[in-house]
C-alpha positions as CSV (number, residue, x, y, z in Angstrom):
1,X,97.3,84.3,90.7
2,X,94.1,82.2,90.7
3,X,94.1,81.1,93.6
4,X,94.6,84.7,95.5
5,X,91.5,85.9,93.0
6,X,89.6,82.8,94.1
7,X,90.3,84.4,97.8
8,X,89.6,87.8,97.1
9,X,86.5,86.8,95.3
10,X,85.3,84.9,98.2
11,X,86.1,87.4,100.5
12,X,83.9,89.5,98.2
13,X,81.3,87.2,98.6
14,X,81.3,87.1,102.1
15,X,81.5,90.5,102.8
16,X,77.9,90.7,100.0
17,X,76.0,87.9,101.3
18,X,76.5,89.6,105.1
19,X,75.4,93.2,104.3
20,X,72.5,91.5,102.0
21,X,71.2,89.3,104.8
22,X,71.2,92.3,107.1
23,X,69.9,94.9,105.6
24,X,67.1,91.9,104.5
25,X,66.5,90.9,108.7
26,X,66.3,94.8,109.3
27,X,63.6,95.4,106.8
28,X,61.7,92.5,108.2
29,X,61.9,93.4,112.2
30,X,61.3,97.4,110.2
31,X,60.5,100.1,112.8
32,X,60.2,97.5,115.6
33,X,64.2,97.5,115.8
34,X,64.1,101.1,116.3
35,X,61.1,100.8,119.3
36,X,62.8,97.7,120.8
37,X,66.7,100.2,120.9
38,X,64.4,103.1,122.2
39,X,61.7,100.9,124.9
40,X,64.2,98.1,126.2
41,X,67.2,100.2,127.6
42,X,65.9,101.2,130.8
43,X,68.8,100.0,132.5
44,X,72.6,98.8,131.6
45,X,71.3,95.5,131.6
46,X,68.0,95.8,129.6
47,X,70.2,97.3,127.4
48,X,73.2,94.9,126.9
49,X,70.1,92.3,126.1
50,X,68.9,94.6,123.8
51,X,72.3,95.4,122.0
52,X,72.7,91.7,121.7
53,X,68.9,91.0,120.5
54,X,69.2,93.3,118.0
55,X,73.2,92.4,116.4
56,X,71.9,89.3,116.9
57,X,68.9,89.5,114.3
58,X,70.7,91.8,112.6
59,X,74.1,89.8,112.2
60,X,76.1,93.2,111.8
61,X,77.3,95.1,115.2
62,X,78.5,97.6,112.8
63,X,74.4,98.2,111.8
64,X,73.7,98.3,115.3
65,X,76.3,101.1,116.5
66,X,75.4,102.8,113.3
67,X,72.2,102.7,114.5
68,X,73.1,103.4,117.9
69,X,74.7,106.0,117.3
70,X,72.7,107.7,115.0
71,X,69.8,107.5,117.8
72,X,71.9,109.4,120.5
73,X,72.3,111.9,117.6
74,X,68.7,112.5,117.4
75,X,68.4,112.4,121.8
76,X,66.5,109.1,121.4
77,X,69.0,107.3,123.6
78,X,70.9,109.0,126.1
79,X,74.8,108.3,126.6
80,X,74.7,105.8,129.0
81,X,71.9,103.9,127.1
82,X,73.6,103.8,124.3
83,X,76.9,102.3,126.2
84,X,75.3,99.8,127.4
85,X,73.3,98.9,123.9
86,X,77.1,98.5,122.1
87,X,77.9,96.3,124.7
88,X,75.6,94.1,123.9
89,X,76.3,95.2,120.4
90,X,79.7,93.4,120.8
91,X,78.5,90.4,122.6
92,X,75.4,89.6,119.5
93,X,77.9,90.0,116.9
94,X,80.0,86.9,118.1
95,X,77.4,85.0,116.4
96,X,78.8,85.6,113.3
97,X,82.2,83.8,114.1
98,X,79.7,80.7,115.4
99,X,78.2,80.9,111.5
100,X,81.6,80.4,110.1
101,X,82.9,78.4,112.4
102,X,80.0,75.9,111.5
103,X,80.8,76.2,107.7
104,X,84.3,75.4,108.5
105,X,83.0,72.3,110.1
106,X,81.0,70.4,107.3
107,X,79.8,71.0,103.5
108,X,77.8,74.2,102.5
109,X,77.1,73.1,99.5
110,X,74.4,70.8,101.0
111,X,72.3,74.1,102.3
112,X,73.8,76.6,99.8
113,X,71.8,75.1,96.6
114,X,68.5,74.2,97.9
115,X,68.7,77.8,100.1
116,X,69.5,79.7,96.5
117,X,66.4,78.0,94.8
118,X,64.4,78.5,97.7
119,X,65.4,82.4,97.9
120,X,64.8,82.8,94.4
121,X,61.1,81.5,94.2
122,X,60.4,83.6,97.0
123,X,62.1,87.0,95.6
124,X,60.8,85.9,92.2
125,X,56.8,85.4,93.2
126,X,57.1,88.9,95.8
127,X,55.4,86.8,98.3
128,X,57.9,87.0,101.6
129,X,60.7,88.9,99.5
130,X,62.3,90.3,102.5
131,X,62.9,86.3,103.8
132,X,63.9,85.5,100.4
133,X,66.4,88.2,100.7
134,X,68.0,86.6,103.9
135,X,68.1,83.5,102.3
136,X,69.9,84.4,99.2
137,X,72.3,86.5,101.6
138,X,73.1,83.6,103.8
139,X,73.1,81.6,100.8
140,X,76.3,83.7,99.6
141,X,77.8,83.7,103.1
142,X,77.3,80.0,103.2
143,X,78.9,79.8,99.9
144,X,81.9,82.0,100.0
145,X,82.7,79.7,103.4
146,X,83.1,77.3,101.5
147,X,84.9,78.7,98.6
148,X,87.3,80.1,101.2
149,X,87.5,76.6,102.8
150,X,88.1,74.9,99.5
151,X,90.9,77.7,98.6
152,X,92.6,77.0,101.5
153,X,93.1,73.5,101.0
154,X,94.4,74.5,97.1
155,X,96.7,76.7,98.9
156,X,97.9,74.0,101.3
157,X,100.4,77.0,102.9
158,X,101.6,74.4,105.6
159,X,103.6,72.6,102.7
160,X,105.2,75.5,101.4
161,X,108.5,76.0,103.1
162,X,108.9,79.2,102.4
163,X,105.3,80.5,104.1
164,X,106.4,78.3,106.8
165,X,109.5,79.6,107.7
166,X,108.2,83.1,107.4
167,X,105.8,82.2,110.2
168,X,108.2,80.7,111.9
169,X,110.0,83.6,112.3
170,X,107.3,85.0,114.4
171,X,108.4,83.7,117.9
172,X,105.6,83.0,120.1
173,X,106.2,86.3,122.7
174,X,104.7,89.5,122.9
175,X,106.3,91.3,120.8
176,X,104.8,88.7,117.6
177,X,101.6,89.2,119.3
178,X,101.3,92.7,119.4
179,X,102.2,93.0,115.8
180,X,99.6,90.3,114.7
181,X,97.0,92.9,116.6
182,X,98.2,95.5,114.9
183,X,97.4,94.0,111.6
184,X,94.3,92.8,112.5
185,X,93.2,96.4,113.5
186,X,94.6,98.0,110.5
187,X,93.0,95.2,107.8
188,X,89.5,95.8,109.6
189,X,89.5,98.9,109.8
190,X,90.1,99.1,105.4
191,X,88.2,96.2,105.3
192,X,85.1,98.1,107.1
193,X,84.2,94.0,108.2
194,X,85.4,92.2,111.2
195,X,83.4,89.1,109.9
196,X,85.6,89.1,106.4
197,X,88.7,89.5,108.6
198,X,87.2,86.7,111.2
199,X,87.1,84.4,108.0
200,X,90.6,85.0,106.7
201,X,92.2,84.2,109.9
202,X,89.6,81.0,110.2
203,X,91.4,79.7,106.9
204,X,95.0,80.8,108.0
205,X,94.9,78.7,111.0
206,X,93.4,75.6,109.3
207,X,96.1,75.8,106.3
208,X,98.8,75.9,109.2
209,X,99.5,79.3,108.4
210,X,99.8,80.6,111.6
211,X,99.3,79.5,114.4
212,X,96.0,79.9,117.2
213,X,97.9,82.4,119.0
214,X,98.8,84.4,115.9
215,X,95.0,83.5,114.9
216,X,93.6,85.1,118.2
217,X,96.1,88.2,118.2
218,X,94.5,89.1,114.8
219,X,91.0,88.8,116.5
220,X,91.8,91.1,118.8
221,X,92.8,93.6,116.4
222,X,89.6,93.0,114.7
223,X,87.7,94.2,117.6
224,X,89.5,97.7,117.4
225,X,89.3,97.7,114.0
226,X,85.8,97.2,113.6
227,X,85.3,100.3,116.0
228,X,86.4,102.4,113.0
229,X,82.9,101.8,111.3
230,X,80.7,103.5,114.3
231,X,83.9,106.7,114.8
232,X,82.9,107.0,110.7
233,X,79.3,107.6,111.4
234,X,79.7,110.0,114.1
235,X,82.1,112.2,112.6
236,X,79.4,114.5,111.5
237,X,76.9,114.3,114.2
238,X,77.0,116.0,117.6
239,X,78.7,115.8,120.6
240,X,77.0,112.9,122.4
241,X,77.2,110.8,119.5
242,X,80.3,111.4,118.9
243,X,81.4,110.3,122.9
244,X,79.4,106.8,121.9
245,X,81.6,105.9,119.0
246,X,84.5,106.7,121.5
247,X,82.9,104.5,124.3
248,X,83.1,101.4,121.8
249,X,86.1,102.0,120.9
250,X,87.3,102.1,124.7
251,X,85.3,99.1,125.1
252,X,87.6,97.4,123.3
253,X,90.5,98.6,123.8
254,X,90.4,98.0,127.5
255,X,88.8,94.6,126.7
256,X,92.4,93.9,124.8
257,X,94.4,95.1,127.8
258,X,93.4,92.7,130.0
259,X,93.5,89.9,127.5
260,X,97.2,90.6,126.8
261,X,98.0,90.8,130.2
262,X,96.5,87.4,130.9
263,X,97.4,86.3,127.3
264,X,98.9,82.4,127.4
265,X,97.0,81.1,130.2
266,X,93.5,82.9,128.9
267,X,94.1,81.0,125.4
268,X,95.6,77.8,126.9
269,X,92.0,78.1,129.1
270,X,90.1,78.1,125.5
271,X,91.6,75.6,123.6
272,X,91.0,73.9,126.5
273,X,87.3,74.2,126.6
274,X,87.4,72.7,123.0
275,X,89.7,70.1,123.5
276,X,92.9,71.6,121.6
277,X,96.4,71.8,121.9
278,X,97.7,75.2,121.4
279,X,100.9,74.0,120.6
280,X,100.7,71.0,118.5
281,X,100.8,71.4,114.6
282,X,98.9,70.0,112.2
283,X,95.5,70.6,114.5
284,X,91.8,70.1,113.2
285,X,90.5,72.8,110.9
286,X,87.2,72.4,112.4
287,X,88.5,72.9,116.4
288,X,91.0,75.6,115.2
289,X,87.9,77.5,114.2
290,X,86.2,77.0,116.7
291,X,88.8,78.1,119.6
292,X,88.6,81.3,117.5
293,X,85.0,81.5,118.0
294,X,84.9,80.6,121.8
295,X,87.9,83.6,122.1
296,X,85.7,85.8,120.5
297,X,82.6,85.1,122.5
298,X,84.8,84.7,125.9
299,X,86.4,87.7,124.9
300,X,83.0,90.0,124.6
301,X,81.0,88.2,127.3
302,X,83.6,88.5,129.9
303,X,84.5,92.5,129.0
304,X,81.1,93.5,129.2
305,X,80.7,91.9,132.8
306,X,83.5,93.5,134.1
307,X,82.6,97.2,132.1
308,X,78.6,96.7,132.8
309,X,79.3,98.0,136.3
310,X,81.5,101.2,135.2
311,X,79.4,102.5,132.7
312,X,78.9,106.1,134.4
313,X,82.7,106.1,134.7
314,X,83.0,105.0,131.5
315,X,80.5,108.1,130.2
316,X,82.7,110.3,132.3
317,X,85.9,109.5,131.1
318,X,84.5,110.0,127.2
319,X,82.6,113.7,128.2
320,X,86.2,114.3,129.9
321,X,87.8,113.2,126.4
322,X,85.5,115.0,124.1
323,X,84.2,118.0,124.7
324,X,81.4,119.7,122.9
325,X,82.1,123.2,120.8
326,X,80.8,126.3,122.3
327,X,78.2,126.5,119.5
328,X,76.9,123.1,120.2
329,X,76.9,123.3,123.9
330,X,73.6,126.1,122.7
331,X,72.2,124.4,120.2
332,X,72.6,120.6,121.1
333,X,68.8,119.2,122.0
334,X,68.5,117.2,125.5
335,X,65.2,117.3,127.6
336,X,65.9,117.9,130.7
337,X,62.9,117.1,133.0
338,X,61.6,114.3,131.3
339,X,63.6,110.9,131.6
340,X,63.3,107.7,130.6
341,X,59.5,106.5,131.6
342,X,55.9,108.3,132.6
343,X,56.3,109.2,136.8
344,X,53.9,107.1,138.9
345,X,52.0,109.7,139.4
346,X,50.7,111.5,136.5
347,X,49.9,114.7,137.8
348,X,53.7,114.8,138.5
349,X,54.4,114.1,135.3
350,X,52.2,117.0,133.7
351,X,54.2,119.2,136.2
352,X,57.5,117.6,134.4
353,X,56.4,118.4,131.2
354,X,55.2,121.7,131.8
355,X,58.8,122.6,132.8
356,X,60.1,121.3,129.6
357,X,57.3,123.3,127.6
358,X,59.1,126.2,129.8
359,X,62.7,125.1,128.4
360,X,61.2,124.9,124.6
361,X,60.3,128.5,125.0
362,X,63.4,130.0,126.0
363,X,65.3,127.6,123.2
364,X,63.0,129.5,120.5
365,X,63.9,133.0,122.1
366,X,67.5,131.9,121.8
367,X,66.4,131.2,118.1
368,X,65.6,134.3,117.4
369,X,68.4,136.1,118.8
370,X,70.4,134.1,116.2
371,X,67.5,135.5,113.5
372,X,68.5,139.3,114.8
373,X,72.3,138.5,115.0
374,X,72.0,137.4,111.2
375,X,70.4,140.2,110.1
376,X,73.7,142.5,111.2
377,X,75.9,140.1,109.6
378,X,77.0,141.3,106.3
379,X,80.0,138.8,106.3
380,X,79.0,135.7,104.0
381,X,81.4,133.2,106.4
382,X,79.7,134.0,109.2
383,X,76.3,134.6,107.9
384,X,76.5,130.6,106.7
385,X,77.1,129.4,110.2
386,X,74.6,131.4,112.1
387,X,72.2,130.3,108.9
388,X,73.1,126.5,109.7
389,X,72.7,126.9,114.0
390,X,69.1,128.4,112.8
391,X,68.4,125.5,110.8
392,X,69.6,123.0,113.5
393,X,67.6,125.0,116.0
394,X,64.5,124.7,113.7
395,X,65.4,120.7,113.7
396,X,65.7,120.7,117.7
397,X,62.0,122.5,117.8
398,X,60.6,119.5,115.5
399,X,62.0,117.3,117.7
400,X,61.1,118.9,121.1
401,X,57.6,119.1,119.7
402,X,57.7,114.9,119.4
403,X,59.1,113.8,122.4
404,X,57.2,116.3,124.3
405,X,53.8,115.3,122.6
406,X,54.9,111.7,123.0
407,X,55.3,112.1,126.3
408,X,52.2,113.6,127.1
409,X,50.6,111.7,124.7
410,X,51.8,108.4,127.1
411,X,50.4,110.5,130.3
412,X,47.0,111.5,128.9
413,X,46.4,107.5,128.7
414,X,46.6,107.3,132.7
415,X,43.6,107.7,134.5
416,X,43.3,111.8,134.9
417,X,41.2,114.1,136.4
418,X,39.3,116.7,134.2
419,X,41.6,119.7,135.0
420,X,44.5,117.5,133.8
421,X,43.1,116.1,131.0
422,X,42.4,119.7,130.1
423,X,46.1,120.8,131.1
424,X,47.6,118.2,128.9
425,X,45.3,119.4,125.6
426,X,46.4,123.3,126.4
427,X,49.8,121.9,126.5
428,X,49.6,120.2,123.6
429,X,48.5,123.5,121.7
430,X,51.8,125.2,123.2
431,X,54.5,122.7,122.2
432,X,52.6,123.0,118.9
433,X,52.7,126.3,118.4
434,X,56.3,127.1,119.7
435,X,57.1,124.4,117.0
436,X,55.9,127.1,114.6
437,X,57.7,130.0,116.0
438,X,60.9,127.8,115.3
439,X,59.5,127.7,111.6
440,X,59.0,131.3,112.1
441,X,62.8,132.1,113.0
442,X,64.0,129.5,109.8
443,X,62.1,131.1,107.2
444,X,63.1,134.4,108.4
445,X,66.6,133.5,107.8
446,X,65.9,131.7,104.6
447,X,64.3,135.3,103.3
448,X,67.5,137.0,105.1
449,X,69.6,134.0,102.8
450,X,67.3,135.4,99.6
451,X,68.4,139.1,100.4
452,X,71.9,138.3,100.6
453,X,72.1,136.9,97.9
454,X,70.4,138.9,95.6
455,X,72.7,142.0,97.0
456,X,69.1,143.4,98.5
457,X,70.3,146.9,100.8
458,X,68.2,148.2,102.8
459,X,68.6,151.9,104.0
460,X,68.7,153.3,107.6
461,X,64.8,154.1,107.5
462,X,63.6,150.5,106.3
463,X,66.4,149.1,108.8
464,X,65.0,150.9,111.8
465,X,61.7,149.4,111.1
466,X,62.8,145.6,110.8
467,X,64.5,146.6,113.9
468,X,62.0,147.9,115.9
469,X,59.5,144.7,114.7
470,X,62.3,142.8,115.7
471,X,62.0,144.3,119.5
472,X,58.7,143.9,119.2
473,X,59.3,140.3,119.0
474,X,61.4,139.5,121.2
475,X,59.3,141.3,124.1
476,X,56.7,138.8,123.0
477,X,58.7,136.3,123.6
478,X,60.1,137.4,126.7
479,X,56.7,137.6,128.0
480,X,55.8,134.2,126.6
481,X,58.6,132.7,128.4
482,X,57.5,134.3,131.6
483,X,53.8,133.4,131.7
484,X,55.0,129.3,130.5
485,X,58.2,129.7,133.4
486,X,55.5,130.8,136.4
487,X,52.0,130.4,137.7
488,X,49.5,131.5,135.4
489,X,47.6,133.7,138.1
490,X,50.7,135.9,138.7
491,X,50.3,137.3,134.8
492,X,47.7,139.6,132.8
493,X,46.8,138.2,129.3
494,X,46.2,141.6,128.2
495,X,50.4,142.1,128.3
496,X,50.9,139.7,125.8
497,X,47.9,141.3,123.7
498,X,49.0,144.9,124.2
499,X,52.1,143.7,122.5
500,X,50.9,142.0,119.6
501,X,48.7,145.0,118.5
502,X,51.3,146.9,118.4
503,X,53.2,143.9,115.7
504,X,50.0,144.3,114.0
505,X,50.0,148.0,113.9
506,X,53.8,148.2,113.2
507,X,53.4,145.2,110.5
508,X,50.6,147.6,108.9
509,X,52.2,151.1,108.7
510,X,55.3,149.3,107.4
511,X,53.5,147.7,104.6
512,X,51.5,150.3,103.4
513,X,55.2,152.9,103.4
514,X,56.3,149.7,101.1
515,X,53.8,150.3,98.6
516,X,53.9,153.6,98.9
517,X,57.6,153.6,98.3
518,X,57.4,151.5,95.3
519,X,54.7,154.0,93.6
520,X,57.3,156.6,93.5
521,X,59.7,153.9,92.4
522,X,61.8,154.6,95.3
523,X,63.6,151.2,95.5
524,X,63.1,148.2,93.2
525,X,60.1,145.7,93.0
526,X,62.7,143.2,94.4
527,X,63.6,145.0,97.6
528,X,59.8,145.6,98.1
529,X,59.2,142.0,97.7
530,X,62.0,141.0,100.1
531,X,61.0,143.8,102.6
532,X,57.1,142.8,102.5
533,X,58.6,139.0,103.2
534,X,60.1,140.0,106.2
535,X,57.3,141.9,108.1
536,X,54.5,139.4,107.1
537,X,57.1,136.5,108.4
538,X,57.5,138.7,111.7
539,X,53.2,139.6,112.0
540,X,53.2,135.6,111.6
541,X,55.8,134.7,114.4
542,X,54.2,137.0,116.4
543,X,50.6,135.5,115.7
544,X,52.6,132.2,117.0
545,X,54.0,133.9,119.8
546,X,50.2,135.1,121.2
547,X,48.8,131.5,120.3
548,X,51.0,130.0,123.0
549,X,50.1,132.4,125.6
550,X,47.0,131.9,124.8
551,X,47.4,128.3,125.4
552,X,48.5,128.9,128.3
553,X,45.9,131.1,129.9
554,X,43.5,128.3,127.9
555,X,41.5,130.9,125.3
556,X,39.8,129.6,122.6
């Protein structure tokens, strides 16, 4: 019983020092991690060296699809990119088996203690915390190593007859390697840590336990298993992330396919580079270890060469497998004229942007629709999801308005003539100011949530006037779209004027009934309140609405 709590508890303190020494090396690199994912992926193999760079520095691939993932969720990364970054992902995080094969190969305790005093000074006096957090995670890592190494040897499984036979029993064929890989999958997978799992089967082969083909059939399995962590994160973000959780998983799988088919003359070729005999007993520890970690990093490197050139079938095959939900197909955010860098030619790349400014507007008009559509709905089920694709469309306007500014942003630093210089600041107003008619359409819908909830009914008089503002609105936006969607000399400003006196005039005579009605105490103070709400909100989206065309036709 001690001994298995000695190897739980090291386990423990493996699995510790490694998320402590990552999440120390990711607030040291801070938002530069996040730039370097988003700048260095240009092309699938910018962005295998990035993956790698990054699990690298951050010794967990789990933290880098996480992360991945999470980026393609916010349109940061496209599909491909983010293919390629997990790649490299998978490639960075066979680093870690290198670590513990090197603890396997001498005494920790020789860095661990001077590493722990050294971490503590630094945590201690504030000066270089986030280092002295690394340390003091590595230090643990480092430690549990060799706690696991040292409980191994107490164990001493390869004198125990019955562990031996039971091993035994496990012919070397297929079908003993298939099971070992199903294990291995299934372990990581609870486990949430491939790196935990890598150490385990580091001390079975050393004790004699098992032997290295048993040993490299549970690696396998970790590398499946380990794809649960990035499917986790994704479950509750869109469609592209979701298909980039899927491609690592695919990664591997196919990665595991080819291994088996090649199995015994792929492992006989890596003990080989290490100079061990895959079927002796009684083998080095230290070489046992480390044919686990040249697998691991033959196993990654080789799969992504192959894979690097299939990535658009790869992104194919996952769009084929997982397909987006008709309400997410509207509401999911993707730019769609500006890519990847700034154009060669700037003036292009106003023209680009321009188009997307275009796009913007007719994502806030289909905004609004949802605004009117809620206002029907009396049916609290369905009222919630419209409510929650408003609020998403309110988030995609935020981030439209950043990488649109960005962009621009990026362009306004070429050289430029005058007339584009002063293009870029009217187009900066517009992407500003359709930001706010998304703001418009979400606190609509929050006063809408307000009414609902208080039981607030309005009757057939008040309704036809939150409907005809409503109209009103949506012709403003119609003609908005048109003047940002064509040339501006093709279109009158006066339009778009006519049309917001008349929200002016309409938000006036509605407002002045209001009071009116609540003199004669025709409804209650509450419905007044809720029903003044409303129109101001509308008089404001429209004032958003003629600030945009204004911007276009460039009025001060």
């Amino acid at each position: 019983m001690l001994i298995i709590l000695k190897l739980l508890g090291s386990i423990a303190l493996l699995i510790y020092g490694m998320k402590v020494m990552s999440e120390a090396l990711q607030k040291m690199a801070g938002p530069q991690l996040r730039h370097l994912l988003g700048a260095m992926t240009t092309n699938r193999f910018s962005g295998v060296a990035t993956g790698a760079l990054v699990t690298v520095a951050v010794q967990s691939s789990a933290a880098t699809t996480v992360m991945t993932v999470s980026f393609v969720n916010a349109a940061l990364l496209t599909l491909s990119q983010a293919i390629s970054v997990i790649m490299g992902a998978n490639i960075g995080t066979t680093m870690s088996a290198w670590i513990m094969s090197a603890g396997f190969s001498f005494n920790v305790a020789n860095l661990v203690w001077p590493a722990f005093l050294i971490a503590i000074i630094l945590i201690q006096t504030g000066k270089h915390r986030y280092f002295g957090d690394f340390l003091f995670g590595l230090s643990f890592l480092l430690f549990a190593l060799g706690m696991l190494k040292a409980t191994g040897v107490e164990m001493d499984l390869a004198s125990k007859p019955a562990v031996v036979s039971f091993f035994a029993s496990f012919k070397t064929n297929y079908g003993t390697i298939l099971l070992f890989l199903l294990i291995g999958t299934i372990l990581t997978a609870l486990v949430q840590s491939s790196a935990a799992l890598m150490a385990i089967t580091m001390v079975l082969c050393a004790t004699g336990a098992i032997s290295i083909y048993q040993g490299i059939a549970l690696v396998m399995g970790e590398n499946i298993g380990t794809t649960v962590t990035a499917n986790l994160a994704a479950m509750s973000a869109n469609t592209q992330a979701r298909r980039t959780a899927m491609a690592h998983l695919l990664f591997n799988v196919f990665g595991v396919i080819w291994v088996l088919i090649f199995f015994f003359p792929f492992v006989r070729m890596v003990c080989g580079v290490v100079d061990l005999d895959p079927n002796a007993s009684g083998q080095d520890a230290t070489k046992l270890s480390f044919a686990l970690a040249t697998f691991h990093t033959f196993f990654n490197v080789i799969n992504t060469a192959v894979l690097i050139w299939f990535i658009p079938q790869i992104e194919k095959l996952v769009c084929l497998l997982i397909k987006p939900k008709q309400a997410e197909v509207e509401d999911e955010f993707r730019l769609q004229y500006i890519r990847g860098g700034i154009m060669k030619t700037p003036e292009i790349s106003v023209l680009q942007a321009q188009k997307e400014i275009a796009v913007f507007g007719e994502k806030m008009q289909k905004l609004f629709g949802l605004v009117r559509e809620l206002y029907a709905t009396q049916d609290e089920q369905e009222f919630s999801r419209l409510f929650e694709r408003i609020r998403k469309g309110e988030d995609i306007s935020d981030r439209m308005e950043n990488e649109i500014g960005k962009y621009l942003g990026d362009v306004g630093s070429a050289h430029l003539s005058d007339e584009t210089k002063l293009k870029i600041r009217s187009m900066m107003r517009e992407i500003s100011e359709l930001e706010s008619v998304g703001d418009g359409c979400f606190n609509l819908a929050r006063i809408m949530r307000r009414k609902l909830d208080h039981k607030v009914w309005f009757d057939d008089k008040l309704n036809e006037g939150i409907l005809e503002m409503y109209e009103l609105l949506n012709e403003a936006l119609s003609q908005m779209n048109r003047t940002l969607s064509g040339r501006r000399e093709d279109y009158d400003f006066s339009t778009s004027r006519e049309i917001e006196n008349r929200i002016n005039s309409l938000r006036n005579n509605l407002k002045q009934k209001n009071i009116a009605n609540l003199d004669r105490q025709e409804y209650s103070y509450e419905l007044g309140t809720v029903l003044n709400d409303l129109v101001g909100e509308c008089e404001k989206t429209g004032d958003y609405i003629i600030n945009v065309v204004e911007a276009r036709f460039d009025i001060d």
